[in-house]
C-alpha positions in Angstrom: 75.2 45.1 116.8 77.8 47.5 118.5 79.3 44.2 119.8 79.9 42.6 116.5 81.3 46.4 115.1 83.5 46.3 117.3 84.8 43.0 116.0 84.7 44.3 112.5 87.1 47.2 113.8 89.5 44.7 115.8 89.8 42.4 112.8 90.2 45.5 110.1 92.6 46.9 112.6 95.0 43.9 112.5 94.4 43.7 108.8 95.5 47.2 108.1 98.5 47.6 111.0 99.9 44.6 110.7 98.8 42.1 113.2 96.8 39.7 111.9 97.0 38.5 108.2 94.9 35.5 106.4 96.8 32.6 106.0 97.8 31.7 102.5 95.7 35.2 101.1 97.3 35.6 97.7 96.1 31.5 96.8 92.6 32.3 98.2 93.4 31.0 101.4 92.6 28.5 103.8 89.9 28.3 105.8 90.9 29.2 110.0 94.2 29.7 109.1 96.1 33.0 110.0 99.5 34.5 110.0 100.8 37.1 112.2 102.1 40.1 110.7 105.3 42.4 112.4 103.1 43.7 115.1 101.3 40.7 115.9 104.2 38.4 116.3 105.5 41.2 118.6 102.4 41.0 120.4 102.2 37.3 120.5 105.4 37.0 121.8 105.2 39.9 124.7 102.4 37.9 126.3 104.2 34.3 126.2 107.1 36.1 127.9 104.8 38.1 130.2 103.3 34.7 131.2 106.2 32.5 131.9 107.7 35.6 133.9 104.5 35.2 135.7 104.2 31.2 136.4 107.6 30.3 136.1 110.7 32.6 135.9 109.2 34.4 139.0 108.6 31.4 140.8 110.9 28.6 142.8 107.8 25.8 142.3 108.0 25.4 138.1 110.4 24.2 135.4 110.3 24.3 132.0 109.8 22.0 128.9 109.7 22.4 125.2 108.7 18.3 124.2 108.3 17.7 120.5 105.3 18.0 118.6 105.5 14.5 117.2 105.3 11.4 119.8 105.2 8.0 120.0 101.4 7.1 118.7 101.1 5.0 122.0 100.9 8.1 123.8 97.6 9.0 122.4 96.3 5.5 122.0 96.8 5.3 126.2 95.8 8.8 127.0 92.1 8.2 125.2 92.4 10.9 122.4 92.7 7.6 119.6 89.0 7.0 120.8 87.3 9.8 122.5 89.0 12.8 120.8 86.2 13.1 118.9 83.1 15.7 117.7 80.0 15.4 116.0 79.6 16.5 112.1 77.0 17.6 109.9 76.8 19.0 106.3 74.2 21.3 104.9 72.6 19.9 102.1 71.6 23.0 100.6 75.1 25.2 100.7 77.3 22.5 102.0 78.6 23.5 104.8 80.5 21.9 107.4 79.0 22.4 110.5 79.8 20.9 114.6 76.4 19.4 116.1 77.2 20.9 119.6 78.0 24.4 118.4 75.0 24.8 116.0 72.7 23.7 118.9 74.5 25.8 121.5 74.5 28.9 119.3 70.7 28.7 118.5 69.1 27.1 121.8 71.8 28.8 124.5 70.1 26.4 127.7 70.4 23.3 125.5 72.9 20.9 127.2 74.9 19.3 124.3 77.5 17.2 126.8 78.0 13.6 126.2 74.7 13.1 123.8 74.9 10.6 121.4 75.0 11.8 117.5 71.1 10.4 117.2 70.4 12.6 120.2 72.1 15.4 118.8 69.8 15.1 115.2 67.0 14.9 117.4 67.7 18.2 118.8 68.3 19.6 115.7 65.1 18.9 114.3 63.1 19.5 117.8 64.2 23.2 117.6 63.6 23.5 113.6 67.4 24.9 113.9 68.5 26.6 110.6 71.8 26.6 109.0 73.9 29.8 109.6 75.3 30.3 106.0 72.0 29.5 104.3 69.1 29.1 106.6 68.2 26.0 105.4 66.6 22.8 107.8 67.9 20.6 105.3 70.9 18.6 107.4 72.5 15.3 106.7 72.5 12.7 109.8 75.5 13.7 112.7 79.1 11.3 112.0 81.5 11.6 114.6 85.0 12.7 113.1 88.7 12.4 115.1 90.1 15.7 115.7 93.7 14.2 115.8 95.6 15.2 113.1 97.5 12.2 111.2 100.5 12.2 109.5 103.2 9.5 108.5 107.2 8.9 109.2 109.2 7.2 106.7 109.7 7.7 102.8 108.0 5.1 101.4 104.1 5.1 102.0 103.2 1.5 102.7 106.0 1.3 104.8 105.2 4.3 107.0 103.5 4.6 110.5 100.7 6.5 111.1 101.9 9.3 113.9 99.7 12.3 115.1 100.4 15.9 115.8 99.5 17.0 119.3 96.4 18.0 120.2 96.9 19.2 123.4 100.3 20.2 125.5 99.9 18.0 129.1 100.7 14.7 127.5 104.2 15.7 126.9 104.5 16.5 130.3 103.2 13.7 131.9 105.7 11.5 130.1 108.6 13.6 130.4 107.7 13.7 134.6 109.8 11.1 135.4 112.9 12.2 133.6 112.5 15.8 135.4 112.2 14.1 138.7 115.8 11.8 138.1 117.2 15.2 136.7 115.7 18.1 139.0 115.2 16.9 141.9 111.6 18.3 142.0 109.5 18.2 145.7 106.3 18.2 145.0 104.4 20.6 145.1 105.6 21.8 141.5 104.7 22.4 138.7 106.2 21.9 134.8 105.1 24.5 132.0 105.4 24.3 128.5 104.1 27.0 125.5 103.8 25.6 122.5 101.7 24.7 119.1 98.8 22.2 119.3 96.9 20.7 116.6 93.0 19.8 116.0 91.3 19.0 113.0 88.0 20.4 114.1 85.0 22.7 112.2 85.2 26.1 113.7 82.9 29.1 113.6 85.2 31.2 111.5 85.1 33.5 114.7 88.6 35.1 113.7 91.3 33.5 115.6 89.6 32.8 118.9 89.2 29.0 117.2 91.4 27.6 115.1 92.9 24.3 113.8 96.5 25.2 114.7 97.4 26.9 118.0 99.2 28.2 120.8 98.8 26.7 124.5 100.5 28.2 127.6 100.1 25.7 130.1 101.3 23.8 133.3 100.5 20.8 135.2 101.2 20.9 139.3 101.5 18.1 140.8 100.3 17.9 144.2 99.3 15.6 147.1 95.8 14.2 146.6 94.4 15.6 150.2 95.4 18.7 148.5 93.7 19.4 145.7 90.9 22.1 146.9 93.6 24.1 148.2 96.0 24.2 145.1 92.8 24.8 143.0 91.6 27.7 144.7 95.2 29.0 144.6 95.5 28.9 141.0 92.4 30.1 139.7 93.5 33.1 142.1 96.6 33.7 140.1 95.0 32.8 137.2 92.6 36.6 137.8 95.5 38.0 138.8 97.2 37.1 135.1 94.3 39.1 133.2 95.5 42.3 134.8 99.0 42.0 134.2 98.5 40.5 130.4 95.8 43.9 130.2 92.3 41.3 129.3 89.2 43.4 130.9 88.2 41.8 134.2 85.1 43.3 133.8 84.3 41.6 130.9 85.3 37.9 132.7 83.3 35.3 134.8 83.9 31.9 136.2 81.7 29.0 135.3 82.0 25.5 136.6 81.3 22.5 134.5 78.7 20.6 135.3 79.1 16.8 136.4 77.7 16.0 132.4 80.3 18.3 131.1 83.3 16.9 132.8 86.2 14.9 131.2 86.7 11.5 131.5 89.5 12.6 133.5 88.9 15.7 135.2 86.8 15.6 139.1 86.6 19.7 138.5 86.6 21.8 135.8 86.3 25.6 135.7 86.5 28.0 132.7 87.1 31.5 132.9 84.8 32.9 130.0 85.3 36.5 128.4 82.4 38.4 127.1 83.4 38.2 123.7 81.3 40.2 120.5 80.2 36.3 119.5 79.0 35.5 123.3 80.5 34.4 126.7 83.5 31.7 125.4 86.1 29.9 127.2 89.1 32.3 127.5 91.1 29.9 130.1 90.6 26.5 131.8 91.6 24.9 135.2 91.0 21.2 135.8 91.7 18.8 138.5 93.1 16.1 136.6 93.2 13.2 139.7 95.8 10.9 139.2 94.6 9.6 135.8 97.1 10.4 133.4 100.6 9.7 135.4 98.7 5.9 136.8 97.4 5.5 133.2 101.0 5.7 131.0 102.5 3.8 134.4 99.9 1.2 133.5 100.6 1.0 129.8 104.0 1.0 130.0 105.0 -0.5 133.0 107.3 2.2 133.8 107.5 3.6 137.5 106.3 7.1 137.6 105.5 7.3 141.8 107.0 9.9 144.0 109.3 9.1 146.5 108.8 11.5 149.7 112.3 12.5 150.6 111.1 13.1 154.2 108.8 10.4 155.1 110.0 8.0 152.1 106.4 7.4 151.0 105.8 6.5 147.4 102.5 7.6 146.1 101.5 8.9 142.5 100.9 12.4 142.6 97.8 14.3 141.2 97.4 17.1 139.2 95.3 20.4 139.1 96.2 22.3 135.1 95.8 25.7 134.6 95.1 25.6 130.9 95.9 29.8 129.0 95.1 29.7 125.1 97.7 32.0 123.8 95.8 33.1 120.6 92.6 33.4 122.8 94.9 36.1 124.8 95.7 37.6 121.7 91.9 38.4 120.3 90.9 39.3 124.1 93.9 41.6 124.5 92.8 43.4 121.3 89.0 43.6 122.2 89.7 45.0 125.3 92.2 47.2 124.1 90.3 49.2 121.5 89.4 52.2 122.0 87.6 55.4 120.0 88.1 58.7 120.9 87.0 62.1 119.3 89.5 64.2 119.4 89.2 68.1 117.9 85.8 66.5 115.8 87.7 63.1 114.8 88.0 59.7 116.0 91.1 58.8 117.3 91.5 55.0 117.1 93.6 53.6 120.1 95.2 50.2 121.4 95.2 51.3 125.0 97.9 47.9 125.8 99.9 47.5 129.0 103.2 49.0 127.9 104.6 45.9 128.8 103.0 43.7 125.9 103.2 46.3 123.3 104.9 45.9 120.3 106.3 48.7 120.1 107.4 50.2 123.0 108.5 54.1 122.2 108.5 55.7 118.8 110.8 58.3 117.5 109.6 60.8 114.8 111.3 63.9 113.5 109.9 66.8 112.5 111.3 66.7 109.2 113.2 65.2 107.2 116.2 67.1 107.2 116.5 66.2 111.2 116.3 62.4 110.3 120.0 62.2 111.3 120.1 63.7 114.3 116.8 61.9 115.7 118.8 59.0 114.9 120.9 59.2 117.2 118.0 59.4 119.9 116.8 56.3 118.0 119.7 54.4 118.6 120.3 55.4 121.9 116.3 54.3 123.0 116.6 50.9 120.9 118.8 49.1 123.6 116.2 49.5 126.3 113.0 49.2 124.6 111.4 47.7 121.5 111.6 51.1 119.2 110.2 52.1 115.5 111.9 55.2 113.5 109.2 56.7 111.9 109.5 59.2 109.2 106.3 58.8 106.9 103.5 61.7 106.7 102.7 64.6 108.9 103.4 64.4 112.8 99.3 64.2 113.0 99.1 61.2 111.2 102.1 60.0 112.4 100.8 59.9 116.0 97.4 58.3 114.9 99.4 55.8 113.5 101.6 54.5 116.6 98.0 54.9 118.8 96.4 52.2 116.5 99.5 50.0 117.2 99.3 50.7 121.0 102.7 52.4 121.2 102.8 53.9 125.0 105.0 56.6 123.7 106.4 59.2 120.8 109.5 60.8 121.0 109.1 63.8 118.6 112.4 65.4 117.6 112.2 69.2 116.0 114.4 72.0 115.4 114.3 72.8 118.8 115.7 69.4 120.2 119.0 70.9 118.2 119.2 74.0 120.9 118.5 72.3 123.9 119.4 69.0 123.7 115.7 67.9 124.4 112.6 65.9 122.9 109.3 65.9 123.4 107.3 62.7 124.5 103.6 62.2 124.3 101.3 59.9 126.6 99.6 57.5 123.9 96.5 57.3 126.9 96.3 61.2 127.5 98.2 62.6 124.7 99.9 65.1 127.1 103.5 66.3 126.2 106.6 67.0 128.2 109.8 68.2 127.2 112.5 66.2 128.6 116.5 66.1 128.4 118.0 63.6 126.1 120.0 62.5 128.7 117.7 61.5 130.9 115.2 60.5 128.2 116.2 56.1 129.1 115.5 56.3 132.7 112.2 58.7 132.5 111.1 56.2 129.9 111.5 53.4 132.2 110.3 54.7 135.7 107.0 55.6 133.1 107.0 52.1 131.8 107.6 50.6 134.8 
């Protein structure tokens, strides 16, 4: 029960400061769908940046691409996702609900292995287990009917005359077809690797499980492409680096664990799969992925399209089609397990102080100043203006300094800069530690750098 508080308080939190809104609210709005508010975006965007410091900025063995979100409808037809992309439906007779076969299993019989069963198996399971609708607890389920998770959409004015095109649902396609111009324009040696961020697309049921699952989101992803002999090495590599991301993005290791699919579970594609799984309030879910991809996807557009996608060896001049291990980082996953493991309560003088204990280097908001009163609002200003070129910065005026301090900790801000009637005098602020709420007095002038070696 304290689990799922805890998720009430994250979710009320992003509500109330600004992070998270629901989508289309004011019509009623629509269902696994969210907007992100002032702070979230900020948030959001802090981790992207964090990451591609991380895997590619930082690194001489990655490049970058940002591929459309439409493609040519051939790309899905020959990477599979026209004909597998698919999940298993059923409807509640009773209340009506929309439900996926695999999750309502999983979520009532936890040791049930769902992988690969056909729907008839699936309704067998169902009714084996007497499993009860969430919304309603009714037994009372229609038969399971596979659905396309593809999103469709059409190009051109006129509907008959249209084609059917579909919005991605998933980043390393774009990359695999785009590999050949990156090798002609980069002159890439392989190892390397090519990331992308971006928006992805599935029209799936989710469990309404805030924005850890949704039908539009944000991958951070790259594919690394590698000699086949290889493989075990680069894979232990990266799901190294991939530990070492959750303390620099500030996701509770603690609250992490590997798990490795079983042969059932893999992909057509994959000849390894490993999840790292966060302890979320709703259960252990997949947080990140890393698959060993073989050769299939680069031999399988070759094949379609008859286009030559090998690797020439600038050494040795062999020609060979490189495989591929994919480190696979949801973005909006990061987001939700940022927040969970960033909240904290605190009493403090017989209240709770509510804090967002975030690595200063993701936080929205970065340093806040806040003058006594508001007849210094012109002089704290100036400090205001001075801080804002170095670090994201918020002038805040609004209620007492108390509330104005419980107010920047429930938006994670690592620091306030208070200026008072002092600061006039001496040319000096004081700045409070968000974490221990201890205060020093230090010069204006050397307020930038103090702030920096702090955030640094």
């Amino acid at each position: 029960m304290a689990d799922q508080n805890l998720m009430d308080k994250v979710v009320s939190l992003c509500k109330r400061r600004g992070f998270v809104f629901p989508g289309s609210e004011i019509y009623g709005g629509l269902a696994n769908t969210w907007d992100y508010g002032p702070m979230g975006v900020e948030l959001k965007k802090n981790i992207s940046d964090a990451w591609w410091k991380f895997f590619v900025r930082d690194r001489k063995d990655m490049v970058g691409l940002d591929a459309a979100i439409l493609m040519n409808p051939k790309v899905w037809q020959a990477s599979g996702h026209v004909d597998c992309f698919n999940d298993a439906l059923v409807d509640c007779k009773d209340c009506k609900a929309r439900l996926r076969a695999d999750h309502l299993i999983e979520d009532a019989v936890p040791d049930a292995k769902v992988e690969g069963l056909s729907t008839a198996e699936l309704d067998d399971l169902i009714r084996k287990h007497g499993i009860k609708c969430p919304k309603c607890g009714s037994t009372n389920f229609t038969e399971a009917r596979v659905f396309n998770l593809l999103f469709q959409t059409n190009i051109g004015p006129v509907s008959k005359d249209s084609e059917a095109v579909y919005l991605r649902g998933e980043l390393a396609q774009s990359m695999f077809v785009d590999f050949k111009n990156i090798m002609d324009t980069g002159r890439q040696k392989i190892p390397f690797g090519i990331a992308q961020v971006g928006k992805c697309f599935r029209n799936e049921i989710t469990p309404g499980n805030f924005i850890f699952r949704t039908i539009e989101f944000d991958l951070m992803e790259f594919e690394f492409f590698i000699k086949e002999e290889e493989w075990e090495k680069w894979f232990d590599y990266w799901l190294s680096e991939m530990k070492e991301w959750l303390s620099v993005v500030g996701i509770d290791s603690a609250k992490t664990r590997v798990r490795e699919h079983t042969e059932d579970e893999l992909s057509h594609y994959s000849k390894r799969t490993c999840d790292i799984e966060f302890e979320t309030p709703f259960g252990w879910k997949e947080l990140y992925g890393l698959a060993y991809r073989t050769d299939f996807d680069l031999k399988n557009h070759m094949d379609k399209t008859g286009i030559n996608l090998q690797y020439r060896d600038p050494v040795t001049n062999e020609q060979y089609i490189p495989h591929v291990v994919e480190p696979t980082f949801g973005l909006t996953r990061s987001v939700l397990m940022v927040l969970l493991s960033a909240y904290n309560e605190e009493e403090v003088d017989g209240e709770t102080r509510v804090v967002l204990k975030l690595n200063p280097a993701i936080a929205p908001v970065k340093v806040a100043v806040l003058p006594l009163q508001k007849k210094l609002e012109d002089d704290a200003m100036k400090v205001y203006d001075l801080l804002k070129k170095d670090f994201a910065c918020e002038f805040d005026l609004s209620g007492s300094i108390g509330k104005r301090y419980r107010r920047q900790d429930e938006i994670g801000t690592p620091y306030c800069v208070t200026f008072d009637f002092e600061s006039l005098e001496d040319n000096s602020v004081t700045v409070r530690d968000r974490d221990t709420m201890q205060q020093e007095r230090i010069s204006i002038d050397d307020l930038n750098n103090y702030l920096k070696n702090k955030m640094s």
